[in-house]
Kinemage of the C-alpha trace (Angstrom):
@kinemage 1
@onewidth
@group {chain A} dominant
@subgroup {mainchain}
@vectorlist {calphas} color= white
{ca unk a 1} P 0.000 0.000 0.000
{ca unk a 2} L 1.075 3.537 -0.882
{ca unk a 3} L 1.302 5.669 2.305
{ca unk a 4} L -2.087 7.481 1.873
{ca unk a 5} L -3.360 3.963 2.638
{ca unk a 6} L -4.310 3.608 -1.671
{ca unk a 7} L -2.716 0.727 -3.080
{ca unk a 8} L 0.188 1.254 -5.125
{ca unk a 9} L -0.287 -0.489 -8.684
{ca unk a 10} L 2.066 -3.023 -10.365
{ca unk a 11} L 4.795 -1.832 -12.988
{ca unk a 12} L 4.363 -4.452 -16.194
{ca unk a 13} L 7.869 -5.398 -17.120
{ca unk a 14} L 6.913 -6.923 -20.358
{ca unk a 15} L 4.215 -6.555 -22.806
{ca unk a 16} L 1.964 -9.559 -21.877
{ca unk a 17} L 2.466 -8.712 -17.926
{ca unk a 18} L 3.558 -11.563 -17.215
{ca unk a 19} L 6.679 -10.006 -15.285
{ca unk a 20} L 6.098 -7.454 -12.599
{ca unk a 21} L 7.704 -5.233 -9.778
{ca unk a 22} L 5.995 -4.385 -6.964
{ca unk a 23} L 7.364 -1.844 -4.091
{ca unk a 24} L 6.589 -2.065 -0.674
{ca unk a 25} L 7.174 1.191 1.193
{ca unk a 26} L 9.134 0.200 4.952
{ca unk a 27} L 9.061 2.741 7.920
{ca unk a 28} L 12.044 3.503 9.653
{ca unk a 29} L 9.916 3.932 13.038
{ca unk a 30} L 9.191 0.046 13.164
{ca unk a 31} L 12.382 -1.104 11.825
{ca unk a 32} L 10.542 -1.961 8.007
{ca unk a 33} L 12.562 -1.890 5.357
{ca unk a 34} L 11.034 -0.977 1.589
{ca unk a 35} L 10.853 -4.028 -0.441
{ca unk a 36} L 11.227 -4.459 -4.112
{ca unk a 37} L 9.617 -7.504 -5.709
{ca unk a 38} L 10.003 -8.621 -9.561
{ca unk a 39} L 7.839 -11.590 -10.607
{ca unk a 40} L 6.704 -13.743 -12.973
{ca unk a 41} L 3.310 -14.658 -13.367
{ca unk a 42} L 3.645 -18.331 -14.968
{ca unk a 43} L -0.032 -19.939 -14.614
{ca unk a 44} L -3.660 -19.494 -12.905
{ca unk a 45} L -2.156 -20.289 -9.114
{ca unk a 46} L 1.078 -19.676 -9.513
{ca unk a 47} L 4.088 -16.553 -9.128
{ca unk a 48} L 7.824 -17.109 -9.176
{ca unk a 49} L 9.706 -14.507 -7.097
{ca unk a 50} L 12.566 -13.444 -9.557
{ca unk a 51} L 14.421 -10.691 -7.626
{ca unk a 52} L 13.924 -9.161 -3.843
{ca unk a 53} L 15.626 -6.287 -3.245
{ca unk a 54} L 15.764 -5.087 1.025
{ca unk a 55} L 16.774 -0.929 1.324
{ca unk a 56} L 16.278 1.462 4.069
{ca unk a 57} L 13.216 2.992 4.055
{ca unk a 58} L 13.064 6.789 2.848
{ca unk a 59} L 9.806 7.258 5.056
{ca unk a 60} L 10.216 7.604 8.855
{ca unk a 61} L 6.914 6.969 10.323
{ca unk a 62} L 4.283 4.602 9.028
{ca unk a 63} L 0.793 5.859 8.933
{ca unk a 64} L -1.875 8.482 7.569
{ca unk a 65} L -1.147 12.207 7.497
């Protein structure tokens, strides 16, 4: 989720969207760090975590405004 609460829409990689990168935005105040996700969507059930990328968070609180 984006930090207005909204949630923050996947980034197509490829044409047919079948690869993806997702962001998770961490909070410094509860020791969360921002994730990066790229995956593959390869069937109905099914997602195959290509990449994971762990930085420090740029925001410092977690929360609403």
């Amino acid at each position: 989720m984006a930090k207005d609460g909204s949630e923050k829409p996947t980034a197509r990689a490829t044409e047919d969207g079948k690869i993806r990168a997702f962001t998770y935005e961490g909070a410094k105040s509860i020791k969360q760090p921002t994730i990066t996700i790229v995956y593959e969507v390869v069937g109905k059930n099914q997602v195959v975590i290509r990449n994971a990328r762990f930085t420090e968070p740029k925001y410092g609180r977690t929360g609403r405004a």
